[in-house]
VOGU-3710 file (C-alpha; in Angstrom, 3 decimals, decimal comma):
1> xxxxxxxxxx> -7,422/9,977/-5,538  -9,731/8,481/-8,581  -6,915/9,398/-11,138  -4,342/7,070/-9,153  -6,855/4,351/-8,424  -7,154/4,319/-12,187  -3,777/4,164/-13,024  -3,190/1,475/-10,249  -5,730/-0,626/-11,449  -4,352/-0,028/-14,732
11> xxxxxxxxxx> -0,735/-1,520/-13,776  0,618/2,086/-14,174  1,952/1,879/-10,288  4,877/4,768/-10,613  2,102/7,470/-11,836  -0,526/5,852/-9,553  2,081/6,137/-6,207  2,813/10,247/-7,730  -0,937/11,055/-7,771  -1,228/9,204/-4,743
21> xxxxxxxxxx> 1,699/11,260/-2,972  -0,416/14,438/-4,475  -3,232/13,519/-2,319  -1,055/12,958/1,178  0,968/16,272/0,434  -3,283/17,500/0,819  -4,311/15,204/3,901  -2,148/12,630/4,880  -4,659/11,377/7,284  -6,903/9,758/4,910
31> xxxxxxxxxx> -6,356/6,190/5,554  -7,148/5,108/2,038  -4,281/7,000/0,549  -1,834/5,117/2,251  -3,679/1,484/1,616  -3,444/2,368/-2,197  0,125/3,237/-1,908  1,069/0,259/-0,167  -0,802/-1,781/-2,943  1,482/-0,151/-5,826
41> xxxxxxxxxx> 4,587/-0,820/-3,297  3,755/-4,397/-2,686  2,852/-5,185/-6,971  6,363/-2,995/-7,212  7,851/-5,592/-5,536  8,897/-2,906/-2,631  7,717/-5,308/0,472  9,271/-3,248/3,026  7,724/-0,127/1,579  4,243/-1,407/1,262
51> xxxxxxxxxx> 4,566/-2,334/4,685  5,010/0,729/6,115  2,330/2,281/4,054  -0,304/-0,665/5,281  0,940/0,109/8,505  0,246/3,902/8,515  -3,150/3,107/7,154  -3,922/0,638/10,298  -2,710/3,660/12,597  -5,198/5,597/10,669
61> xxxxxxxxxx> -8,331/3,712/10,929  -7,637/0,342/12,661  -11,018/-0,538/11,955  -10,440/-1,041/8,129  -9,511/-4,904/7,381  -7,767/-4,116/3,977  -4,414/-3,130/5,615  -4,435/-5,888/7,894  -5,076/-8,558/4,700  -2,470/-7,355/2,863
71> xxxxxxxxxx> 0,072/-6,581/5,992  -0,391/-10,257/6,547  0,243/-11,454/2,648  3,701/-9,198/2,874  4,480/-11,693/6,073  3,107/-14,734/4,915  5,647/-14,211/1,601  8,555/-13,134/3,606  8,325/-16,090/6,280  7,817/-18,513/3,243
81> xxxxx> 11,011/-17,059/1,400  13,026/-16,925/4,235  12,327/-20,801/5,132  12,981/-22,136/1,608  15,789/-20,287/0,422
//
């Protein structure tokens, strides 16, 4: 989990979202996993993708505000494209 934080924080999101897929193929139940995926998804540009991940988090631990921030930026960007283009 460490090595893809690093690489995400990095701006390496491809190896960050393999190392990250290394950890769910492990325990896909850990919440965090999923947030940190959804973060390389969303700086990929991959809204739709990010999405889900944030949303898998949330079923995971609705407790955590993190998914629910950046859940809301993905919709906030997407209702602001849509009404000016």
């Amino acid at each position: 989990m460490n090595e893809g934080i690093n690489e995400y924080l990095e701006g390496n999101f491809e190896q960050a979202m393999h190392n990250f897929d290394e950890v769910m193929k492990a325990d896909s139940s850990f919440w965090p996993v999923h947030y940190y995926r959804g973060l390389c998804h969303k700086n990929s540009r991959k809204l739709k993708l990010a999405a889900q991940d944030f949303n898998k988090a949330i079923s995971l631990n609705s407790n955590a505000p993190e998914p629910y921030l950046e859940l809301g930026e993905i919709y906030h960007f997407r209702n602001k494209f849509l009404v000016f283009h």
